[in-house]
C-alpha positions as CSV (number, residue, x, y, z in Angstrom):
1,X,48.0,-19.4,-23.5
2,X,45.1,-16.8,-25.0
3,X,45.4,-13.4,-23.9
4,X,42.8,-11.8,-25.8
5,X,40.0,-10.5,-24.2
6,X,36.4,-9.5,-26.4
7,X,34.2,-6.7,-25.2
8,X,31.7,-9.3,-24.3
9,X,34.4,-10.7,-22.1
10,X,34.8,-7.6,-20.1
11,X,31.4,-6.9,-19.9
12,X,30.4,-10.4,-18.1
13,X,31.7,-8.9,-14.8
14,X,29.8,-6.2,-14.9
15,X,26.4,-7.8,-15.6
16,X,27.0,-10.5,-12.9
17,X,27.2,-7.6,-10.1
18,X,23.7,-6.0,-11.7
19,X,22.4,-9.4,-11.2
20,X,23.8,-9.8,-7.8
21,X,22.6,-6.0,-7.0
22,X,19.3,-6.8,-8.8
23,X,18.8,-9.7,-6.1
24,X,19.6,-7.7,-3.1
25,X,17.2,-4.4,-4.1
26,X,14.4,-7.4,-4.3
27,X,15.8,-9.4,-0.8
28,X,15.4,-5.8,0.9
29,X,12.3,-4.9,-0.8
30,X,10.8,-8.3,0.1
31,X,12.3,-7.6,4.3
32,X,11.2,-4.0,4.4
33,X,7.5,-5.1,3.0
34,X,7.4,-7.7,5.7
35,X,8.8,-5.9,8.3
36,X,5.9,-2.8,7.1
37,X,3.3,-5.5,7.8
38,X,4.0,-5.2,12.0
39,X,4.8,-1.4,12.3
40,X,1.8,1.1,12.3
41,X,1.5,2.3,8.8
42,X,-1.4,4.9,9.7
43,X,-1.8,7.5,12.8
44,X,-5.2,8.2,12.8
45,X,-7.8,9.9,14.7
46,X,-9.2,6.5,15.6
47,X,-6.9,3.7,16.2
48,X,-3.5,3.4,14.3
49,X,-3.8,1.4,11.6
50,X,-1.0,-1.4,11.6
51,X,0.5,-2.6,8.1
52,X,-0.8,-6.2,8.6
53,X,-4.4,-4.7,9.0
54,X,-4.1,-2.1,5.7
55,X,-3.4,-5.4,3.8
56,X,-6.1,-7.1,4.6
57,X,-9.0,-4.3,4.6
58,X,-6.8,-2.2,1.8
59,X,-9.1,-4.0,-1.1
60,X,-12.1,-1.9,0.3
61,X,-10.4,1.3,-0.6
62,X,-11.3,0.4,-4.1
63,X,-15.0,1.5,-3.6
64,X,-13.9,4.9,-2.8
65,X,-10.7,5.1,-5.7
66,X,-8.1,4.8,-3.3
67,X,-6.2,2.5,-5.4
68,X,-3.0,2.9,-3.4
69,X,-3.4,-0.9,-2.3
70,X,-3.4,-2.7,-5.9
71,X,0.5,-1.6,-5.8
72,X,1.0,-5.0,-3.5
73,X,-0.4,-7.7,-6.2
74,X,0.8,-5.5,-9.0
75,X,4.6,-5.9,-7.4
76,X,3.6,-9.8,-6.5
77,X,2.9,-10.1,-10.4
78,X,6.0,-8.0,-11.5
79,X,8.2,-10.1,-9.3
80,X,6.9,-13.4,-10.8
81,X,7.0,-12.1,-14.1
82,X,10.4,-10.5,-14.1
83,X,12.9,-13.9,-15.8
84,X,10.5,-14.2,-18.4
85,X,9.2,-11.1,-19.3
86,X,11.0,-8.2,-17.4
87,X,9.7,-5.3,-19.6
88,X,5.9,-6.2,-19.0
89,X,7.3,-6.3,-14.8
90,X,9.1,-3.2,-15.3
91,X,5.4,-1.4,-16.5
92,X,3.8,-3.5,-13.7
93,X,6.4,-2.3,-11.2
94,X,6.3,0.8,-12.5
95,X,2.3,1.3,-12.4
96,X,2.5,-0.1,-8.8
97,X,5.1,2.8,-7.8
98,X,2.1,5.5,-9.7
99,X,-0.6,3.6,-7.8
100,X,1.4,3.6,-4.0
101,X,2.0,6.9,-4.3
102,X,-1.6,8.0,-4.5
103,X,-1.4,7.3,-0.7
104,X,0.0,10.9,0.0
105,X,-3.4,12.5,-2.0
106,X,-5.8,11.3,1.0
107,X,-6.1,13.1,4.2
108,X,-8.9,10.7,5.7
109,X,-10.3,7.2,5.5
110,X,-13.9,6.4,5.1
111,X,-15.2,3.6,7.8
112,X,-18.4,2.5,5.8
113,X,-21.7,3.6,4.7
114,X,-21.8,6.3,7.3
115,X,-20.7,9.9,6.8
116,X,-17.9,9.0,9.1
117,X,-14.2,9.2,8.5
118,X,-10.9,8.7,10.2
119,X,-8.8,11.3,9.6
120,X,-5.1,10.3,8.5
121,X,-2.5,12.8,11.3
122,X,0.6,11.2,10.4
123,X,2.1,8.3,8.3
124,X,4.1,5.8,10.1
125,X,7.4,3.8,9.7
126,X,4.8,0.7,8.1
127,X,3.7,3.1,5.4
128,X,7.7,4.1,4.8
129,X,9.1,0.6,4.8
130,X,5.9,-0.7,2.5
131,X,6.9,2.7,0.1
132,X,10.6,2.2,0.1
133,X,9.6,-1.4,-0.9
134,X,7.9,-0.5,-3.7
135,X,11.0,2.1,-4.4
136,X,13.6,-1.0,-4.1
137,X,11.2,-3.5,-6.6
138,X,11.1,-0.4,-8.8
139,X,14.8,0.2,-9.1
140,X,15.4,-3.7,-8.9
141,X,13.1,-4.0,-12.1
142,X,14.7,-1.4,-13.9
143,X,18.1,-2.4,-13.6
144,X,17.3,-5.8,-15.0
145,X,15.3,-4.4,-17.7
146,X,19.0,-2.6,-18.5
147,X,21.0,-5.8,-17.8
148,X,19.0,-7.8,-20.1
149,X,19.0,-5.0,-22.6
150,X,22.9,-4.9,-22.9
């Protein structure tokens, strides 16, 4: 019987939990996105603003540099491109994070052409899951960015 052990041999353990811990960051990142998409995201002075809706309008934010929404394709194409390319979905991922977090800069929400506005009072549990999503896909990326890398 062989008895020797190599490093790499003692190290294959190791790297198959970060690959199973790598899987579960994304499984909960993927259930807390959906589950932002049905939760109100957005107290406002009008009506509450429901994750589902922010997804669908959130591209119109663009006219007015509120670039918070381009985190949810830029996580889509970090996700897809992880297996092949994980440091260009790391940057993506990362870039996504930067781009989310803009959220917390804006007090108010403008409707249109008008001078009106919605003014943002509070941020609900949909905004939290959708930014503890892009947290998880964050940390998920980086850690296989680290397994590949050893």
């Amino acid at each position: 019987m062989n008895y020797s052990y190599s490093l790499k041999d003692k190290q294959t353990p190791s790297l198959n939990y970060l690959e199973v811990l790598v899987k579960l960051l994304i499984l909960c990142g993927l259930i807390c996105f959906s589950l932002s998409l049905y939760n109100v995201a957005l107290f406002t002075s009008g009506d509450d603003l429901y994750g589902y809706w922010i997804l669908l309008i959130g591209w119109l934010g663009l006219l007015f540099f509120q670039l918070s929404w381009l985190a949810n394709p830029l996580n889509l194409l970090a996700l897809l491109l992880l297996s092949k390319k994980p440091v260009v979905s790391f940057i993506l991922t990362l870039i996504a994070f930067l781009v989310a977090s803009q959220t917390f800069m804006f007090s108010e929400i403008p409707t249109g052409l008008s001078q009106e506005k919605i003014y943002i009072q509070e941020f609900g549990l949909g905004f939290y899951l959708w930014y503890l999503a892009n947290t998880l896909f964050l940390l998920a990326i980086a850690i296989e960015v680290f397994r590949k890398k050893a």
